[in-house]
C-alpha positions as CSV (number, residue, x, y, z in Angstrom):
1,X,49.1,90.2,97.6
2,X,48.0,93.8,98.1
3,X,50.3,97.1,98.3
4,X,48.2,97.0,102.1
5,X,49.5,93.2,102.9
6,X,52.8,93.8,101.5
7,X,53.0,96.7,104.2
8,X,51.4,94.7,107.1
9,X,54.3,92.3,106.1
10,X,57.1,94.7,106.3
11,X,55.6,96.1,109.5
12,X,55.9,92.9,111.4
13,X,59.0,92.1,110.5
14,X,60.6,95.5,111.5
15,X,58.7,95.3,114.6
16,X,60.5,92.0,115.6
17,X,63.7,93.0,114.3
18,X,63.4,96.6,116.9
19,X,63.0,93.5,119.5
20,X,66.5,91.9,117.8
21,X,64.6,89.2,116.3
22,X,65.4,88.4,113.1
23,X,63.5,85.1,111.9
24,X,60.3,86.6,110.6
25,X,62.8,88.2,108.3
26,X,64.6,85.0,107.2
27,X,61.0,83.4,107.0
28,X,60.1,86.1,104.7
29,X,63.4,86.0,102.1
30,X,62.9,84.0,99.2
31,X,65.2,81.9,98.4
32,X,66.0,83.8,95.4
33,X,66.3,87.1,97.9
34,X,68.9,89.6,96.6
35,X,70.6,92.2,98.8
36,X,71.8,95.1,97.7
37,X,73.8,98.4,99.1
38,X,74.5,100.9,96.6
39,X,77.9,103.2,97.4
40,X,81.6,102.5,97.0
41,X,82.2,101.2,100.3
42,X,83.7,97.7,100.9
43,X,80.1,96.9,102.0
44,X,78.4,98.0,98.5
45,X,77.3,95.7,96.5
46,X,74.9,92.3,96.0
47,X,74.4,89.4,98.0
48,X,72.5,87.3,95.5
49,X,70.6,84.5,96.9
50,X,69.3,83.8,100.5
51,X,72.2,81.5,101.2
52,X,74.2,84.2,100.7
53,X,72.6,86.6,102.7
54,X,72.6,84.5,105.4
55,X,76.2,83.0,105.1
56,X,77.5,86.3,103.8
57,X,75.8,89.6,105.1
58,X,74.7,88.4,108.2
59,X,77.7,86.9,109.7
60,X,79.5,89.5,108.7
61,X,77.8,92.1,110.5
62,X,77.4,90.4,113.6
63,X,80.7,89.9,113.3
64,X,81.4,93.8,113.6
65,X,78.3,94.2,116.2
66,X,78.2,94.0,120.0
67,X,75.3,92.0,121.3
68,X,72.0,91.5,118.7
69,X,71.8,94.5,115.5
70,X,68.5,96.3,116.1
71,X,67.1,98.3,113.7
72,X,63.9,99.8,114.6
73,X,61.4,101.4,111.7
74,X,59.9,105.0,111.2
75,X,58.0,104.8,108.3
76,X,56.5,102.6,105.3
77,X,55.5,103.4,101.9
78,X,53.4,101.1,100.3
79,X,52.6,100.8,96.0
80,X,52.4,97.6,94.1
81,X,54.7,94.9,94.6
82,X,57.3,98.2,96.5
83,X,57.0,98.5,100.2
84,X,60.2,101.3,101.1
85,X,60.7,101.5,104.9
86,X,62.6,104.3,106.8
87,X,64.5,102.7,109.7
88,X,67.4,103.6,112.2
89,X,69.9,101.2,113.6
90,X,70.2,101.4,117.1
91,X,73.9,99.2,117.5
92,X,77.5,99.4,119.2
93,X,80.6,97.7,117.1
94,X,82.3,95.6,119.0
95,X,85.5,98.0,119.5
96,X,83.2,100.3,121.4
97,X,82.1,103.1,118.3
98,X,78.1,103.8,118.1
99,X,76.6,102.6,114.7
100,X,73.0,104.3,114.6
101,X,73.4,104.6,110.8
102,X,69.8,106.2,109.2
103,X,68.4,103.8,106.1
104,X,66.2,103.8,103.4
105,X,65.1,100.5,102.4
106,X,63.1,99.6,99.3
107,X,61.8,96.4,99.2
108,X,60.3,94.4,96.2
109,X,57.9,91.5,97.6
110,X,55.8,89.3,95.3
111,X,53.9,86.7,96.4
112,X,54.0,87.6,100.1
113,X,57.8,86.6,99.6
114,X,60.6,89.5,99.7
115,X,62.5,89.1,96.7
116,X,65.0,92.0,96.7
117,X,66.2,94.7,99.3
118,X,68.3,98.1,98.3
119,X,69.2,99.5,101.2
120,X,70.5,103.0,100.9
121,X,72.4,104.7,104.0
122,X,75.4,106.9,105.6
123,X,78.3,105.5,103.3
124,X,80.6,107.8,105.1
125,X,79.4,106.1,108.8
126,X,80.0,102.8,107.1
127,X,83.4,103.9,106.3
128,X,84.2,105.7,109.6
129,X,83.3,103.0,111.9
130,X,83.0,99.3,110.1
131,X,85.6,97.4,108.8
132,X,85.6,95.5,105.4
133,X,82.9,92.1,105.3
134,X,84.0,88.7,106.7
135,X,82.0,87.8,103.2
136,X,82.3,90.6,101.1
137,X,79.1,90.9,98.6
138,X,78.4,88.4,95.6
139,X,78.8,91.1,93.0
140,X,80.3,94.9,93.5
141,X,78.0,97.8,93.3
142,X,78.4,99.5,89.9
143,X,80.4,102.5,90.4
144,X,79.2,106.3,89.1
């Protein structure tokens, strides 16, 4: 697949997931799919596998989350097998506090398959307003 169809990919997917839909997104992972949050928060780290981003990340944040997590898209950057989309959460933690956290997501795709995420965000909001993952992450994030 093109840099252009990896985009038109990405695009549909964060279009659905602005509606709180997240199964074009599952549909897309490979199985192979890693997930990974750079930082030192509880939350940093891997979730290696698509099992274990759906039995691990996901339940944990819903578990924090009032109603369905949004996340709704600003921009995508498009080159090779790399699609990196800007995006802003648009959510309320269940105990009331906003969590409109900013991201910068890079995404690796081959095959028209997403095969790895790094999502990079406010580590501090994480800290301030979620607590520690149900499932904490497959691996830690190397620390600096």
């Amino acid at each position: 697949m093109t840099a252009a169809d990896n985009k038109q990919l990405l695009q549909h997917v964060f279009a659905e997931l602005a509606k709180s839909n997240s199964a074009p997104f599952v549909e897309a992972m490979a199985d192979d799919f890693t997930w990974t949050a750079p930082g030192s928060t509880a939350w940093s780290g891997s979730y290696v596998g698509k099992k274990a981003v759906l039995e691990g990340l996901f339940p944990s944040l819903r578990q924090e989350m009032e109603g369905r997590i949004k996340t709704i898209p600003h921009r995508f950057i498009a080159e090779g097998d790399f699609v990196v989309v800007e995006a802003r959460g648009d959510n309320v933690t269940k105990a009331g506090k906003p969590y409109r956290n900013t991201y910068c997501m890079v995404y690796r795709l081959t095959g028209g398959k997403l095969r790895e995420c790094t999502e990079y965000m406010d580590t501090a909001l994480v800290d301030a307003v979620l607590s520690a993952p149900q499932f904490p992450p497959t691996t830690k994030a190397a620390r600096a």
